[in-house]
C-alpha positions in Angstrom: -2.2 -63.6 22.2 -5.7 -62.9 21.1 -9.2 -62.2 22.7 -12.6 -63.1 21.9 -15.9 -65.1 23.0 -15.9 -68.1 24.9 -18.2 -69.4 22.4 -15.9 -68.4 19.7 -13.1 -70.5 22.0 -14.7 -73.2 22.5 -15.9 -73.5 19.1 -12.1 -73.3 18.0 -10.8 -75.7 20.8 -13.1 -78.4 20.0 -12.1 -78.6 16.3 -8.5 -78.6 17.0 -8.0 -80.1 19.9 -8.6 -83.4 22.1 -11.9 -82.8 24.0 -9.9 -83.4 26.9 -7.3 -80.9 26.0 -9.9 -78.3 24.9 -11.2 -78.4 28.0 -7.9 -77.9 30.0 -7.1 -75.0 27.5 -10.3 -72.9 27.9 -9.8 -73.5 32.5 -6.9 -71.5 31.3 -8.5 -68.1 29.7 -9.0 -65.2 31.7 -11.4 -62.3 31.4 -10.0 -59.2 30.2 -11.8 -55.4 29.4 -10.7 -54.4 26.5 -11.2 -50.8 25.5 -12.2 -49.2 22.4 -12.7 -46.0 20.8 -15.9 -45.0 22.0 -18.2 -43.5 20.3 -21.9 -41.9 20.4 -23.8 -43.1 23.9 -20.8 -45.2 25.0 -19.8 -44.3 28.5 -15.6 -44.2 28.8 -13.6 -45.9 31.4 -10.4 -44.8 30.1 -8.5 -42.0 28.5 -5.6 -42.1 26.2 -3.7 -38.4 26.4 -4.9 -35.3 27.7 -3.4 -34.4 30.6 -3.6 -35.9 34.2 -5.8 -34.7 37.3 -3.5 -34.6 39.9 -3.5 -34.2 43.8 -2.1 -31.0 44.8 0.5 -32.6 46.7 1.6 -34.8 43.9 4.3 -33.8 42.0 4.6 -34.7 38.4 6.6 -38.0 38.3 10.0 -37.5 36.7 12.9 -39.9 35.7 15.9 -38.3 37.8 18.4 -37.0 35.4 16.2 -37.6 32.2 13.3 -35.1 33.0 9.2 -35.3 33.1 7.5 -38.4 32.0 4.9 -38.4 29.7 1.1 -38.9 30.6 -0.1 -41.8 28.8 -4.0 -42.9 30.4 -6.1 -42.7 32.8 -8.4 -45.4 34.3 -11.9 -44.7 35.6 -12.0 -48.0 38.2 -15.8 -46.9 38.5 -16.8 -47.1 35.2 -14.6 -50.4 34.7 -16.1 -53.9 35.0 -14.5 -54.6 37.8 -16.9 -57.6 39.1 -16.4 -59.3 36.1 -12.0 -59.3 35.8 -10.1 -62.0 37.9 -7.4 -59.1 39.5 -8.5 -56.7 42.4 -8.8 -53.8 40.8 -10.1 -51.0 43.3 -13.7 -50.5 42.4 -13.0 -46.7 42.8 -10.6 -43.9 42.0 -8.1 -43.0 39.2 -5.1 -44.8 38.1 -2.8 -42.8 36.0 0.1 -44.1 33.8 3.0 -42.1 32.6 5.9 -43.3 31.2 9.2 -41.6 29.2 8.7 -41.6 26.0 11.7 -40.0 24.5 10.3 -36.3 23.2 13.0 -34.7 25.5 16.0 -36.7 24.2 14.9 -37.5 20.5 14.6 -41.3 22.3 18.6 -41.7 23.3 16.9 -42.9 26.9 15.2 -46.5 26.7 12.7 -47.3 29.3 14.1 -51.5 29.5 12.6 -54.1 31.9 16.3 -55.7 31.6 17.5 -52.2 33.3 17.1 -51.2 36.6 18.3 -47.6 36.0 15.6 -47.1 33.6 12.6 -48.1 35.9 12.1 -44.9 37.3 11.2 -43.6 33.6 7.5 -45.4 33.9 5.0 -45.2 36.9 1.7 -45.6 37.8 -0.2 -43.6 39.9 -3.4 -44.3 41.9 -5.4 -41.2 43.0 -7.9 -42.5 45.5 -11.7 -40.8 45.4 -11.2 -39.4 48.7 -8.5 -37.0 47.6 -9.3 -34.1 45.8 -7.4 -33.4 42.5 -7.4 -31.1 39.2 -6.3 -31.1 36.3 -2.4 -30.5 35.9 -0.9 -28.9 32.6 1.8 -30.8 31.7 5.8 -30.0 32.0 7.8 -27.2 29.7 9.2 -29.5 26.8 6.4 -32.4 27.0 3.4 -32.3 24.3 0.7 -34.0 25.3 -1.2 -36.5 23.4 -4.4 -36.0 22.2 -7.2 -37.2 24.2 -8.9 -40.3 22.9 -11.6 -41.8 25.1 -12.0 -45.6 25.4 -14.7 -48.2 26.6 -14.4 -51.1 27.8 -15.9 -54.6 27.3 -14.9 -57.7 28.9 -13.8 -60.3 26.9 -11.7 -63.9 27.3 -8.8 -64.4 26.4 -5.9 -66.4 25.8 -2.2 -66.4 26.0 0.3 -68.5 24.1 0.9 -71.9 24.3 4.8 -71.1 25.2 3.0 -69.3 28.3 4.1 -70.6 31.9 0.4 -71.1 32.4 -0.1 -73.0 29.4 3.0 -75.0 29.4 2.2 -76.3 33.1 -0.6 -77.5 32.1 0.1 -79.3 29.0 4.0 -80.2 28.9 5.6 -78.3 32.4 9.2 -80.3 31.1 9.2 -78.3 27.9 11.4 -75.6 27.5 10.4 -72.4 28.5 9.1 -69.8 25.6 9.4 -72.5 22.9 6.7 -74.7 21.1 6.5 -78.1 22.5 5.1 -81.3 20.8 1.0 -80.9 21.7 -2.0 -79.7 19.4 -2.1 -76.6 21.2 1.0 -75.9 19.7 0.2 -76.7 16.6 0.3 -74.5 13.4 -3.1 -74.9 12.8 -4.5 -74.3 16.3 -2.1 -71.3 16.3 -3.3 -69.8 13.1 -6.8 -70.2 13.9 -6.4 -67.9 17.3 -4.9 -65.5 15.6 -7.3 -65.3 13.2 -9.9 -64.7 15.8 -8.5 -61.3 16.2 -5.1 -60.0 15.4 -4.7 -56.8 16.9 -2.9 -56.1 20.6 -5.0 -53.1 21.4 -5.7 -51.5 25.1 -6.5 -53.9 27.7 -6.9 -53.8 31.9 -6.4 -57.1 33.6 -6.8 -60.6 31.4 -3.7 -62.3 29.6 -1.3 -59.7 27.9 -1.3 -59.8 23.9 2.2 -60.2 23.5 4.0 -59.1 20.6 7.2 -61.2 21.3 7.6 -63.3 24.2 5.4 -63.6 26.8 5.7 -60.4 28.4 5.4 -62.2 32.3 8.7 -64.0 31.1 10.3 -60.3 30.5 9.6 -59.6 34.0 10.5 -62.1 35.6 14.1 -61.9 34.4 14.5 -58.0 35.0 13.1 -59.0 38.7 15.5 -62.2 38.8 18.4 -59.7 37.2 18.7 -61.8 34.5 21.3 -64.5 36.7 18.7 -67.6 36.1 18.6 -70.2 33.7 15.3 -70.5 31.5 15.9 -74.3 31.9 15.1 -74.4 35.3 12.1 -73.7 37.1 12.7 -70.5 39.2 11.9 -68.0 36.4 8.9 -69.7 35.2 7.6 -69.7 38.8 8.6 -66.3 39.4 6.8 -65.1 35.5 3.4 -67.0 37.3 3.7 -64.2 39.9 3.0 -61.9 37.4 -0.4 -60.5 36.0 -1.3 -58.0 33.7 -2.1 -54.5 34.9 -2.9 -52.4 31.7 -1.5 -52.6 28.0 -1.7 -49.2 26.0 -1.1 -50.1 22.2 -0.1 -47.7 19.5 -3.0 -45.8 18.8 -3.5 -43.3 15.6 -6.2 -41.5 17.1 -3.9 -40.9 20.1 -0.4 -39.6 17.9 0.9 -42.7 20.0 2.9 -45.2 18.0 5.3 -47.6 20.3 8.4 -48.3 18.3 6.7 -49.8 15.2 3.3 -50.3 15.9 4.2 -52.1 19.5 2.2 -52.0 22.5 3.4 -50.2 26.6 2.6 -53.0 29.3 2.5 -52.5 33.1 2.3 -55.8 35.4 2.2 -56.0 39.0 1.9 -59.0 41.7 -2.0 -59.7 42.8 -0.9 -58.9 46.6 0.8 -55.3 45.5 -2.8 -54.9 43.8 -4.6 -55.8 47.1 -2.3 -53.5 48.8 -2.7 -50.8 46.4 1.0 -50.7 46.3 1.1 -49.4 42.5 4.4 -47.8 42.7 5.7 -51.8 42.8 4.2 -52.4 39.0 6.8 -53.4 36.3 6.5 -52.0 33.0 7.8 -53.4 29.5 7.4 -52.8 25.8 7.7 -54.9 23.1 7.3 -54.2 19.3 7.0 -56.0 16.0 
């Protein structure tokens, strides 16, 4: 939802909320690095566009039937603060993230969390520092994007209050994905987050910014195939099993723009993050 300092949150919490209550709510941020153009002596973690360094042995991930997928990032682990993010991020290699993005059709082919057949048209890839890799030019028919380095900074941050996380805490009765009767849901409370900072951005690890629903919530259906009910509890606890991997916003600097101005998000489960198994991430999009 937004992202700042927890002095900033805690400032805001305690003028909107029980003191009680504000303290529940900020138990419930998370650290996040968010990246940023950088610029003069910053060091970058991440790069938008330009085109992958592959292992020899890789191939190019494709979307059977659809064709090449486009290269989106790369992630430095190194150069990430890894020490200070609550997901196990491996403090080492490369993870790479490509996803369909509709230059070889004109965009008839969606990439949809809601369907299966589509999953195959994002990926991530994690190229371990033990294996040896170069840079790949990319596939006839694919343009890549421009390169646009990033840095990162950790910051908290904070989800809605129509999260799983939040609603557990504070009404776990209410309906799922929908305001409930408590200050954190208030108008006021809501309006001052969002004033804290407005824009989705890029972002490893922390809560996602979410353009629509909670994008946990998205996931948790395609996993569930869409057959439960969001009035009982089986896709709430299955959305908790969920944590951000990476969000990729549209960026001008980039020639990326997500539908209008929305944002690319991959999640995976903590224990396929222990186990490195980043082929098992789930990827969504969401627009405004």
């Amino acid at each position: 939802m937004t992202h700042g300092s927890r002095d900033a949150f805690r400032s805001l919490a305690l003028r909107h909320l029980p003191p009680d209550d504000a303290e529940k709510w900020l138990g419930l941020l998370r650290p996040g690095a968010r990246l940023e153009v950088a610029t003069g002596a910053d060091v970058p973690a991440v790069r938008l566009g330009g085109l992958p360094a592959l292992p020899a042995a890789s191939p190019w991930p494709e979307w059977e039937g659809h064709g090449p997928l486009s290269f989106i990032a790369s992630v430095d682990c190194a150069r990430l603060p890894t020490a200070a993010l609550d997901i196990g991020l491996p403090e080492s290699g490369t993870l790479l993230f490509f996803y369909f993005d509709g230059q070889l059709d004109d965009g008839e082919a969606l990439v949809l969390a809601e369907d299966r057949e589509s999953w195959a048209g994002a990926r991530v890839l994690y190229v371990a520092p033990t294996q040896e890799a170069a840079e790949r030019e990319a596939p006839a028919g694919l343009k890549p994007y421009p390169m646009v380095p990033l840095t990162a900074r950790v910051a908290a941050t904070a989800t809605e209050p129509w999260h799983p996380s939040v609603r557990a805490a504070f009404a776990p009765h209410a309906p799922l994905g929908n305001r409930y009767g408590h200050p954190v849901c208030s108008q006021e409370f809501l309006d001052a987050l969002w004033e804290l900072d407005d824009e989705a951005g890029h972002q490893i690890g922390g809560h996602a910014y979410s353009i629509q629903n909670p994008v946990e919530i998205e996931i948790a259906e395609a996993v569930l195939d869409g057959e439960v009910s969001w009035e009982g509890p089986r896709l709430a606890e299955e959305a908790g099993n969920w944590v951000l991997l990476a969000q990729f916003g549209s960026e001008d600097a980039a020639d990326m723009m997500w539908g209008d101005a929305g944002v690319l998000y991959w999640l995976i489960r903590p224990e396929d993050l222990a186990e490195r198994r980043f082929e098992r991430a789930m990827f969504t999009w969401q627009c405004s």
